[in-house]
C-alpha positions as a Markdown table, in Angstrom:
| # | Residue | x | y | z |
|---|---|---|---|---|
| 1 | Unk | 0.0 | 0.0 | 0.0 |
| 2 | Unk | 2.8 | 2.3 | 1.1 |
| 3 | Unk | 4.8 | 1.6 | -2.3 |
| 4 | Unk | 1.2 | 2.5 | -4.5 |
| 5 | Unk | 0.8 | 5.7 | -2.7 |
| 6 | Unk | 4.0 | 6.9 | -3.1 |
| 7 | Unk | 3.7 | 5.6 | -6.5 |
| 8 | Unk | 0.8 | 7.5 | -7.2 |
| 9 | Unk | 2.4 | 11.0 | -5.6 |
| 10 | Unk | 5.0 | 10.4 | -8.1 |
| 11 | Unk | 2.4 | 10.1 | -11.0 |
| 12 | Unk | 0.7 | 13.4 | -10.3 |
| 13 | Unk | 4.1 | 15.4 | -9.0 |
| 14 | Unk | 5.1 | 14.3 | -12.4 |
| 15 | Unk | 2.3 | 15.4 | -14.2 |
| 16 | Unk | 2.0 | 19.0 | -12.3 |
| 17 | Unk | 5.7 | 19.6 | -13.7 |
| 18 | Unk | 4.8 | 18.4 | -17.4 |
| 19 | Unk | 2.0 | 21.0 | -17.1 |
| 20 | Unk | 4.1 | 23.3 | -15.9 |
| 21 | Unk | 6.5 | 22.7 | -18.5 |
| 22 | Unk | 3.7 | 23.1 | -20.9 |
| 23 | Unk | 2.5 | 25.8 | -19.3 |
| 24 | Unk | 6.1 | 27.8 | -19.3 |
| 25 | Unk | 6.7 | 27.1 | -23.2 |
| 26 | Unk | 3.5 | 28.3 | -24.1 |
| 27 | Unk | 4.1 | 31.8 | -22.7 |
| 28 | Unk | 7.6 | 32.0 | -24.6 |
| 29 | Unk | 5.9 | 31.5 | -27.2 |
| 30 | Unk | 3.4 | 33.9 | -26.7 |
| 31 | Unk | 5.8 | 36.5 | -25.9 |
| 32 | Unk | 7.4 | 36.5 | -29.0 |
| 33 | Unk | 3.9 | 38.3 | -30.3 |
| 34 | Unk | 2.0 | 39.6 | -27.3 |
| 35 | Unk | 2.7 | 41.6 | -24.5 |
| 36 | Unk | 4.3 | 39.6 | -21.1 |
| 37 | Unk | 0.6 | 40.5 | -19.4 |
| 38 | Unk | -1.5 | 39.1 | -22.1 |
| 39 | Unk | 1.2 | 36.3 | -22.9 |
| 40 | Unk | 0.0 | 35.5 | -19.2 |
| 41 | Unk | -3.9 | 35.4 | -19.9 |
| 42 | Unk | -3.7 | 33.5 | -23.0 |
| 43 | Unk | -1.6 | 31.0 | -21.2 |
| 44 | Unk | -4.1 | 30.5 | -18.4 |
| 45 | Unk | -7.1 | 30.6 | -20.8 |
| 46 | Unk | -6.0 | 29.6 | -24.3 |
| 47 | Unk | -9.0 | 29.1 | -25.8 |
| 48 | Unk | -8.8 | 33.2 | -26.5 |
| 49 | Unk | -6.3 | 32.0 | -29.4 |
| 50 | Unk | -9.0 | 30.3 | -31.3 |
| 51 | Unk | -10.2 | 31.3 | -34.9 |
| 52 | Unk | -12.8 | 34.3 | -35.0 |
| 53 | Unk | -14.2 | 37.2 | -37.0 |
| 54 | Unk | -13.2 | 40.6 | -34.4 |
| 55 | Unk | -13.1 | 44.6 | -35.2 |
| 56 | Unk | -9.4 | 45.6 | -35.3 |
| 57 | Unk | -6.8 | 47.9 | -36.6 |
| 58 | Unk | -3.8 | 46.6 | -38.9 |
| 59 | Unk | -0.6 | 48.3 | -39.2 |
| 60 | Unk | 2.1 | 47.6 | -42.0 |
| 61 | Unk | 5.6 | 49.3 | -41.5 |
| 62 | Unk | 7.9 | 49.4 | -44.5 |
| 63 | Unk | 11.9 | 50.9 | -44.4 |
| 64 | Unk | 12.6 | 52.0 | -47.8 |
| 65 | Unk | 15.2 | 51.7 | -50.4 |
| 66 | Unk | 16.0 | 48.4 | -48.3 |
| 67 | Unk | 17.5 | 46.4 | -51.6 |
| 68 | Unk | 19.8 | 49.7 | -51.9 |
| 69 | Unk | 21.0 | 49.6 | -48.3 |
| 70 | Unk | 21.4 | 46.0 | -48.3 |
| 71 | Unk | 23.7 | 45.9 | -50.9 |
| 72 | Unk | 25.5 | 48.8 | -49.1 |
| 73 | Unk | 25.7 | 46.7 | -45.7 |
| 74 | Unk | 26.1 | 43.1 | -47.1 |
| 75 | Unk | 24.6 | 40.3 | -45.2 |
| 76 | Unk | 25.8 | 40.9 | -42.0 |
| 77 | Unk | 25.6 | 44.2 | -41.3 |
| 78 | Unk | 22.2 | 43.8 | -42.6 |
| 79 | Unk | 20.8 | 41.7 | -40.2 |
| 80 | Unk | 22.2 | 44.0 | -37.7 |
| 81 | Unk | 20.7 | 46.9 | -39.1 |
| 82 | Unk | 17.3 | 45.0 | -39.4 |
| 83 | Unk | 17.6 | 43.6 | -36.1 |
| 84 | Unk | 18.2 | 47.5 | -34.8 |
| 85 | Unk | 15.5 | 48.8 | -36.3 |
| 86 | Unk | 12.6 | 46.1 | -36.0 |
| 87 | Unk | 14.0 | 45.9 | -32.0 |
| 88 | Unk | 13.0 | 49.7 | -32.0 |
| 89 | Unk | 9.6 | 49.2 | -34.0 |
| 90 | Unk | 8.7 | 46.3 | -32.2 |
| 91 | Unk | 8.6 | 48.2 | -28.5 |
| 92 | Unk | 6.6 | 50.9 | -29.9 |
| 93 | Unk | 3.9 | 48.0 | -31.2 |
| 94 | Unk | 4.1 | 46.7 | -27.4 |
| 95 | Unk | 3.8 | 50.2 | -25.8 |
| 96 | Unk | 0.7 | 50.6 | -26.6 |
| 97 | Unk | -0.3 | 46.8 | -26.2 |
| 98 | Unk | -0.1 | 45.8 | -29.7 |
| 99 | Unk | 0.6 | 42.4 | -31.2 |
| 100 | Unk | 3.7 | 41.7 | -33.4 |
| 101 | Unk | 2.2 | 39.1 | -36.5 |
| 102 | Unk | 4.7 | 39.0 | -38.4 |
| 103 | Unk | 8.4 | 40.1 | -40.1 |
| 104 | Unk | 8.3 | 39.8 | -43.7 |
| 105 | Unk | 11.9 | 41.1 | -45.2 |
| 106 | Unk | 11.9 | 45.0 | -44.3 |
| 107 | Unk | 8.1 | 45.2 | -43.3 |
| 108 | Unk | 6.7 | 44.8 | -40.0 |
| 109 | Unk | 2.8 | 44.1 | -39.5 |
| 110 | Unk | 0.8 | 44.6 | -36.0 |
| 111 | Unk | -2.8 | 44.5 | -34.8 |
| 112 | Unk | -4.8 | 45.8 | -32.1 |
| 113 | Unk | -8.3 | 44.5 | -31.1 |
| 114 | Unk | -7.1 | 40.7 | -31.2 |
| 115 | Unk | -7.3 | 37.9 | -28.9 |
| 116 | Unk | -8.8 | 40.8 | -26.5 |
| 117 | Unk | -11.3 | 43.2 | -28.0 |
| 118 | Unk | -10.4 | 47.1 | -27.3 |
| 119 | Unk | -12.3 | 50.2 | -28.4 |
| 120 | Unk | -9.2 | 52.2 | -28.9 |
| 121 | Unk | -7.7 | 49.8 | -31.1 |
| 122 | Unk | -7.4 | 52.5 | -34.3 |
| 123 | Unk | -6.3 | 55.0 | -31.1 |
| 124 | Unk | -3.4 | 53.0 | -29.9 |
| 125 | Unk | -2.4 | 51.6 | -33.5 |
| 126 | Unk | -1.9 | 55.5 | -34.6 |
| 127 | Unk | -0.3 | 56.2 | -31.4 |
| 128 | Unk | 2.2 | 52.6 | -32.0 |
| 129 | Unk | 2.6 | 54.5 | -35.6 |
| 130 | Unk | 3.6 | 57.9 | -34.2 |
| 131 | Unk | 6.3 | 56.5 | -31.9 |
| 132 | Unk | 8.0 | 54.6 | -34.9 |
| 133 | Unk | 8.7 | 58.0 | -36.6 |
| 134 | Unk | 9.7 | 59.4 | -33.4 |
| 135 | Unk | 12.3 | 57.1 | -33.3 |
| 136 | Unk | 13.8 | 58.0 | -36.7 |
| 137 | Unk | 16.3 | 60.5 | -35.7 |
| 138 | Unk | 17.7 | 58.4 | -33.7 |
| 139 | Unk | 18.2 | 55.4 | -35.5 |
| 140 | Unk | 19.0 | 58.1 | -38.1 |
| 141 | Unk | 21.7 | 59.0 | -36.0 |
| 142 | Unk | 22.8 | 55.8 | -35.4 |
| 143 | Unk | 22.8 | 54.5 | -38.3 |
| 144 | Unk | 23.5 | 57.4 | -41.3 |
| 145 | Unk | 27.7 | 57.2 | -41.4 |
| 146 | Unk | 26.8 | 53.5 | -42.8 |
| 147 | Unk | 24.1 | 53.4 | -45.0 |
| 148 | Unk | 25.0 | 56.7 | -46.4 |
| 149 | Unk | 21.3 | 58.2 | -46.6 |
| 150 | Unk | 18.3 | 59.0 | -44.3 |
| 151 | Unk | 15.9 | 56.5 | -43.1 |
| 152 | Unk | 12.8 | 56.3 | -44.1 |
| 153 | Unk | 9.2 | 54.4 | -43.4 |
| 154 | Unk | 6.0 | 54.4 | -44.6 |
| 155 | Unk | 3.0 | 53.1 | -42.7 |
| 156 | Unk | -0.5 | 52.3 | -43.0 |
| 157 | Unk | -3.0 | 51.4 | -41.1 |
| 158 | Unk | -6.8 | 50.5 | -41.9 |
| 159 | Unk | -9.6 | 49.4 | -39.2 |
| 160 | Unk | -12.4 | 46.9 | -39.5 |
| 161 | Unk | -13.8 | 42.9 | -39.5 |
| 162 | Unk | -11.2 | 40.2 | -40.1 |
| 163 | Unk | -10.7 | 36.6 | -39.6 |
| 164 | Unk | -8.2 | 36.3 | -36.7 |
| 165 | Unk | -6.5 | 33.1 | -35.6 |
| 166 | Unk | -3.7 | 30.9 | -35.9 |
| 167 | Unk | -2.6 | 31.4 | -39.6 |
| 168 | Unk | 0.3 | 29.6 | -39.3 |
| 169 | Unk | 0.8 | 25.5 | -39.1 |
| 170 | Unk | 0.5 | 22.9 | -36.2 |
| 171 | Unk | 4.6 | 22.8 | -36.1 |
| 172 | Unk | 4.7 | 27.1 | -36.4 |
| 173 | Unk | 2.2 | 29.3 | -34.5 |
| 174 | Unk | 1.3 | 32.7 | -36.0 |
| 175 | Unk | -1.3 | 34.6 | -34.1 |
| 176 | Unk | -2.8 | 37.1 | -36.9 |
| 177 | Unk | -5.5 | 38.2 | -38.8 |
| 178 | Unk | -6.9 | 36.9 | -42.8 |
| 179 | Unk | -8.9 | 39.2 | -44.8 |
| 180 | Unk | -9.6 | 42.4 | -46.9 |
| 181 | Unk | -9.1 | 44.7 | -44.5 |
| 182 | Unk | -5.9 | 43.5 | -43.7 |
| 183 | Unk | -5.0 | 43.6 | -47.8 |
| 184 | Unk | -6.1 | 47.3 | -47.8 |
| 185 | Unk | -3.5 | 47.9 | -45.1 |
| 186 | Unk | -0.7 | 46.9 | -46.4 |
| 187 | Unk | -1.9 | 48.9 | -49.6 |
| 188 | Unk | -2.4 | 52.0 | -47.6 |
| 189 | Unk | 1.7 | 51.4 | -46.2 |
| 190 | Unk | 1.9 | 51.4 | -50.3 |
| 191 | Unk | 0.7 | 54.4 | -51.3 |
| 192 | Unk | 2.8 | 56.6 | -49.1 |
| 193 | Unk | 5.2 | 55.9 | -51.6 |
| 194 | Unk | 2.9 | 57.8 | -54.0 |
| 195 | Unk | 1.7 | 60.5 | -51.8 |
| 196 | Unk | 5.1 | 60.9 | -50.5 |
| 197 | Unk | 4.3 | 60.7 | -47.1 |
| 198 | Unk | 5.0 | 58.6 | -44.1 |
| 199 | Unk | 1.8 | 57.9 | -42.1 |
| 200 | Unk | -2.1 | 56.9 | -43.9 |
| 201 | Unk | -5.0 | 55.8 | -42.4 |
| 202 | Unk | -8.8 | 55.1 | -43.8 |
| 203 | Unk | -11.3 | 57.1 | -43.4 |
| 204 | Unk | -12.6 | 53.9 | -41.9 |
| 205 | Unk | -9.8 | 54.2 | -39.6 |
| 206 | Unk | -9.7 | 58.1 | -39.2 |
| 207 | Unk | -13.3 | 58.1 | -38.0 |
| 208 | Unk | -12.1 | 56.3 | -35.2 |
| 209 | Unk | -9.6 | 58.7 | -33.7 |
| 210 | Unk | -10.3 | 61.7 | -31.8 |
| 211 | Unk | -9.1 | 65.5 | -32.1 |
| 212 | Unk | -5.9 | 64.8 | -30.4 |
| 213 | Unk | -4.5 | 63.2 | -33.8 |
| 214 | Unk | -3.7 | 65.8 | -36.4 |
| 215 | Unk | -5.4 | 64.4 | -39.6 |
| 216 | Unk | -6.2 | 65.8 | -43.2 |
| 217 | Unk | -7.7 | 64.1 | -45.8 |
| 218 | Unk | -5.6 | 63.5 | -48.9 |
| 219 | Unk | -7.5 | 61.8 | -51.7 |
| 220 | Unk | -9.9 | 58.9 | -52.8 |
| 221 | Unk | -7.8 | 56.4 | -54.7 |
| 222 | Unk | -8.1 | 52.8 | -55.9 |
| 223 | Unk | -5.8 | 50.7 | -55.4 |
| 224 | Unk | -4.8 | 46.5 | -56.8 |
| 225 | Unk | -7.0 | 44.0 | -56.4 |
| 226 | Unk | -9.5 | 46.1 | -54.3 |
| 227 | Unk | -12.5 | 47.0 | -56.1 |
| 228 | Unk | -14.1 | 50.2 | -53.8 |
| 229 | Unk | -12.4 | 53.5 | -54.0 |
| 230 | Unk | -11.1 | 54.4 | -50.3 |
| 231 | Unk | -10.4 | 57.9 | -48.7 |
| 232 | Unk | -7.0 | 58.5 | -47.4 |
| 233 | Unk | -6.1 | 60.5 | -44.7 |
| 234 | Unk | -2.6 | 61.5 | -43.4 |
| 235 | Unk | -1.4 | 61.6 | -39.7 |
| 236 | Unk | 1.7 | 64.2 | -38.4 |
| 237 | Unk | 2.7 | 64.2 | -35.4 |
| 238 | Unk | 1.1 | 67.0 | -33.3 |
| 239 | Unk | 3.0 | 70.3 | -33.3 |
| 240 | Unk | 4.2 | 70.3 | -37.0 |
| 241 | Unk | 5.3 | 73.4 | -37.9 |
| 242 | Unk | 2.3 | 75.4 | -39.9 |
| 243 | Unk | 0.2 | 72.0 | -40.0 |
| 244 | Unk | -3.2 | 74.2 | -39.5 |
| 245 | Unk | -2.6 | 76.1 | -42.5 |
| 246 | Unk | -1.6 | 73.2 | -44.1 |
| 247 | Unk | -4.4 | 71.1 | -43.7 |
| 248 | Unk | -7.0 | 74.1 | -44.4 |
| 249 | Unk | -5.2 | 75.0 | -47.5 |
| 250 | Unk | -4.9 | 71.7 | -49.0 |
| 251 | Unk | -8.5 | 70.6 | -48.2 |
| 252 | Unk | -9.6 | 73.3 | -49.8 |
| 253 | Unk | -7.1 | 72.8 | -53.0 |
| 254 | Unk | -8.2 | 69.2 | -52.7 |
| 255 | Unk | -12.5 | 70.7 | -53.1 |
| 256 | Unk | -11.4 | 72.7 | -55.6 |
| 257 | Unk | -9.7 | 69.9 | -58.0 |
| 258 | Unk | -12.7 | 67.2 | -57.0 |
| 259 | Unk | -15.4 | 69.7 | -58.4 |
| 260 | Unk | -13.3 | 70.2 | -61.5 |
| 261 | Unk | -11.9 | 74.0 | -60.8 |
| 262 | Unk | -8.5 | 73.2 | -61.1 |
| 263 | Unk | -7.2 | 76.6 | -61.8 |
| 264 | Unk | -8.6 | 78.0 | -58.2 |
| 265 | Unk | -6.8 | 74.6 | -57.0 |
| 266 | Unk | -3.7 | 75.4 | -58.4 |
| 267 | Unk | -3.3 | 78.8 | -57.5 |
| 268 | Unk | -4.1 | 77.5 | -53.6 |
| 269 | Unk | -1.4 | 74.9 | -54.4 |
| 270 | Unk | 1.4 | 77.3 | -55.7 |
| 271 | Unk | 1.4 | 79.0 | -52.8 |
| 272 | Unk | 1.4 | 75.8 | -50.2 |
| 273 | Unk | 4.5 | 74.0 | -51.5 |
| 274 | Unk | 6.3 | 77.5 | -52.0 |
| 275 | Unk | 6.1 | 78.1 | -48.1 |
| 276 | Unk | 6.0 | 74.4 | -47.5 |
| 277 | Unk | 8.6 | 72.5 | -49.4 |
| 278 | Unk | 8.7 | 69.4 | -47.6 |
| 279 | Unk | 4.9 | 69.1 | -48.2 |
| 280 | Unk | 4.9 | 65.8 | -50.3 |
| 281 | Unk | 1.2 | 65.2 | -51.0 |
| 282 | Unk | 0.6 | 68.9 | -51.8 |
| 283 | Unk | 3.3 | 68.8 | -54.6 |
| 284 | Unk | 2.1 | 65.8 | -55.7 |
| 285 | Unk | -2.2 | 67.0 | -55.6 |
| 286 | Unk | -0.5 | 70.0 | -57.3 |
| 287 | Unk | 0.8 | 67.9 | -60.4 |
| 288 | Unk | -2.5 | 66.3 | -61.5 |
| 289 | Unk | -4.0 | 69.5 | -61.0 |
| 290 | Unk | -1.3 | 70.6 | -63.7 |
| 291 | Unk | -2.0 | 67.5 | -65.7 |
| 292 | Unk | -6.0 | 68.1 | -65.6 |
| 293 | Unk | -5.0 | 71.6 | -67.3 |
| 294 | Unk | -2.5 | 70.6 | -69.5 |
| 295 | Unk | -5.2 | 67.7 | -70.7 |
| 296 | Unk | -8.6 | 68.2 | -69.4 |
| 297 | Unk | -9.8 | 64.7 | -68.4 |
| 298 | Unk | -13.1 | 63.3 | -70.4 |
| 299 | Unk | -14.8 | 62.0 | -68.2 |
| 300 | Unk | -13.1 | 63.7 | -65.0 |
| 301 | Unk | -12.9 | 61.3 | -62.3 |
| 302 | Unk | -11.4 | 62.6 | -59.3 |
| 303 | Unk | -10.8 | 59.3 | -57.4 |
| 304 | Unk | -6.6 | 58.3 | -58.1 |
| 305 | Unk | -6.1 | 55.1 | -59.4 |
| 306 | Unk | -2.4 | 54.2 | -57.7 |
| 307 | Unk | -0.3 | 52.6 | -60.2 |
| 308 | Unk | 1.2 | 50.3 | -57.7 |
| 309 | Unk | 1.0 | 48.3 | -54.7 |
């Protein structure tokens, strides 16, 4: 009797530890892509993990002219400048309690509103955004004698239903989200290259933020593979020099060109990206007013068709 009780205390001390075990290499996983607090509830209730449609915000973060830096760096000093950078990015996605899904190359991709549902999710995925291009000057700094240029990003982010779950394999876990909305993010990270700017939301997404983001709306565009036109709105840091006039200047430019009086757009224009060189999507708003002068449209259609991804 003695040896079968003591038998048995070994079976279940035995078992405690393998659950333990189980238990312990489920939150390092976890922590790779989640915060160490939620890593902690999805460990004690795991069944949060599971495949479901939820309302959240997806954010794509692009460095550009990577090939051209890469080449510059070679392999090694690559993957340290990678590992720098998406270091950096990554704690600005956990700040504000996002979730990492994924590395792909030079392009990091976050989400907020997944396993756990928050309001705020388009909130804290513009605020995650904000802290990235914070951080440029200082990986700027670090990071300029090397690669010869300035660093840049471009981000987008777009807010609505998805498919979120496990869309990796049995033998590699990837917690993430499947759907349109996620498509029409990583689009959105595309067209900054286009509207020469660093940071666009939706107007799905830009009717979720409050007054304390400084937003404008820059254009309607199309973009691959997504069949409704979608309005596009850029976020700057608060503060920016002259960013009031700015933003009144150009929306009304941008009123002008949409009910075909490009000439009254172009002369608000002219004057915006002579005080405000830097002003990317006002020079570029300015040059298809120019071309709908040079060659009046027939039919005019004022919604951009992006000639890229």
């Amino acid at each position: 009797m003695l040896v079968e009780v003591l038998a048995r205390g070994v079976a279940v001390g035995l078992a405690r530890m393998q659950q333990e075990e189980a238990a312990m290499r489920a939150r390092v996983q976890f922590e790779q892509f989640f915060t160490p607090e939620l890593s902690h509830e999805l460990t004690a209730n795991p069944d949060l993990l599971k495949g479901r449609d939820a309302t959240i915000s997806v954010l794509f973060c692009d460095i550009r002219g990577f090939s051209r830096i890469s080449e510059i760096l070679g392999p090694a000093g690559t993957v340290d400048w990678l590992n720098d950078v998406m270091t950096v990015f990554s704690e600005c996605v956990l700040k504000h309690s996002g979730v990492l899904v994924d590395y792909i190359g030079d392009e990091l991709m976050a989400m907020w509103g997944a396993p756990i549902a928050v309001e705020d999710h388009a909130r804290r995925a513009t605020l995650a955004a904000l802290s990235m291009i914070d951080q440029l000057p200082a990986l700027r700094e670090r990071w300029q004698k090397r690669i010869g240029e300035p660093m840049e990003i471009g981000i987008g982010i777009n807010s609505g239903m998805a498919r979120v779950g496990n869309t990796g394999t049995q033998r590699k876990f990837k917690y993430g989200p499947l759907g349109n909305n996620v498509n029409l993010a990583s689009r959105l990270q595309g067209a900054t290259k286009y509207l020469k700017t660093r940071l666009l939301v939706s107007g799905a997404t830009q009717k979720l933020l409050g007054p304390e983001f400084a937003t404008r709306r820059l254009t309607t565009v199309r973009v691959v593979n997504i069949v409704e036109p979608v309005e596009l709105f850029e976020v700057v840091p608060q503060g920016e020099e002259g960013w009031k006039q700015r933003k009144t200047d150009y929306e009304e430019a941008l009123a002008f060109f949409e009910g075909q009086e490009f000439r009254a757009a172009a002369r608000i224009l002219g004057g915006l990206v002579t005080d405000y060189r830097e002003d990317g999507p006002a020079l570029v708003l300015l040059s298809r007013v120019v071309n709908a002068l040079i060659e009046p449209p027939e039919p005019f259609d004022p919604v951009w068709q992006l000639p890229g991804k």
